[in-house]
C-alpha positions in Angstrom: 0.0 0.0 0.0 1.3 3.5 -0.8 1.4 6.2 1.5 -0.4 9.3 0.2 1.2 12.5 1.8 -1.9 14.7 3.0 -0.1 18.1 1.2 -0.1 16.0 -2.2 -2.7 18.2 -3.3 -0.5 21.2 -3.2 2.5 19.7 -5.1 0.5 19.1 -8.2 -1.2 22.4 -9.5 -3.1 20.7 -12.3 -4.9 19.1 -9.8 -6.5 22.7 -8.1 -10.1 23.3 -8.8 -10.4 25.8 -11.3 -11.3 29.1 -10.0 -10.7 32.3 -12.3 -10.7 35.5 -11.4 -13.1 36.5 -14.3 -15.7 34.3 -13.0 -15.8 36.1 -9.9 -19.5 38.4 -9.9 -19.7 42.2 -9.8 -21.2 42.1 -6.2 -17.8 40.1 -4.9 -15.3 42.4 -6.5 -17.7 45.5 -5.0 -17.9 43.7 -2.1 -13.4 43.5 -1.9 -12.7 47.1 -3.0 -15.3 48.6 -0.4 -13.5 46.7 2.2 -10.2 47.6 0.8 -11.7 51.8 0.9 -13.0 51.3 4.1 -9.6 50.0 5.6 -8.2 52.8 4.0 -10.6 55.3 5.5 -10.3 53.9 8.9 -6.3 54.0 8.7 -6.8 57.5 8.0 -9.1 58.3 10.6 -6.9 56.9 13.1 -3.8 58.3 11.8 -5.8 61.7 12.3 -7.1 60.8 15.4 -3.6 60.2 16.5 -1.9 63.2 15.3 -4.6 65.6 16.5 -4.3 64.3 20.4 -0.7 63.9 20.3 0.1 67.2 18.9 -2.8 70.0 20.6 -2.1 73.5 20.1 0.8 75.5 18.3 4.3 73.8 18.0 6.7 74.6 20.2 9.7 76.8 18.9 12.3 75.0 18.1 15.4 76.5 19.1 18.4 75.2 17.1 16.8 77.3 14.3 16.2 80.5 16.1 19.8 80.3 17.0 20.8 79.2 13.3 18.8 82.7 12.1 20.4 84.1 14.4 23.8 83.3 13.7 23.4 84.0 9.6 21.9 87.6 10.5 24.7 88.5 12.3 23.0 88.6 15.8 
């Protein structure tokens, strides 16, 4: 008796059932890239999110370039 490996299937890709992009309906590839948008969108919002609570206000001088000013105007 021969010994069938369980991943056989995978070695041989003649063997795959036949599934082609094309065949695929107009509701399932609406269905992908409004899932794709919305990840998209929600990546955003939290990027946003993140940016605005993390950074209130006006920025802080920074003072390596006042001094660089500085020292180019002759002060």
């Amino acid at each position: 008796m021969r010994h069938r490996n369980k991943f056989s299937l995978v070695n041989h890709p003649s063997r795959w059932p036949e599934y082609i992009m094309a065949h695929r309906r107009p509701r399932d590839w609406l269905m992908t890239i409004s899932g794709i948008v919305l990840l998209f969108v929600v990546a955003a919002a939290v990027a946003m999110g993140y940016l605005v609570t993390s950074h209130p206000g006006k920025p802080e001088p920074n003072s390596g370039i006042v001094e660089e000013r500085a020292a180019e105007n002759g002060g």
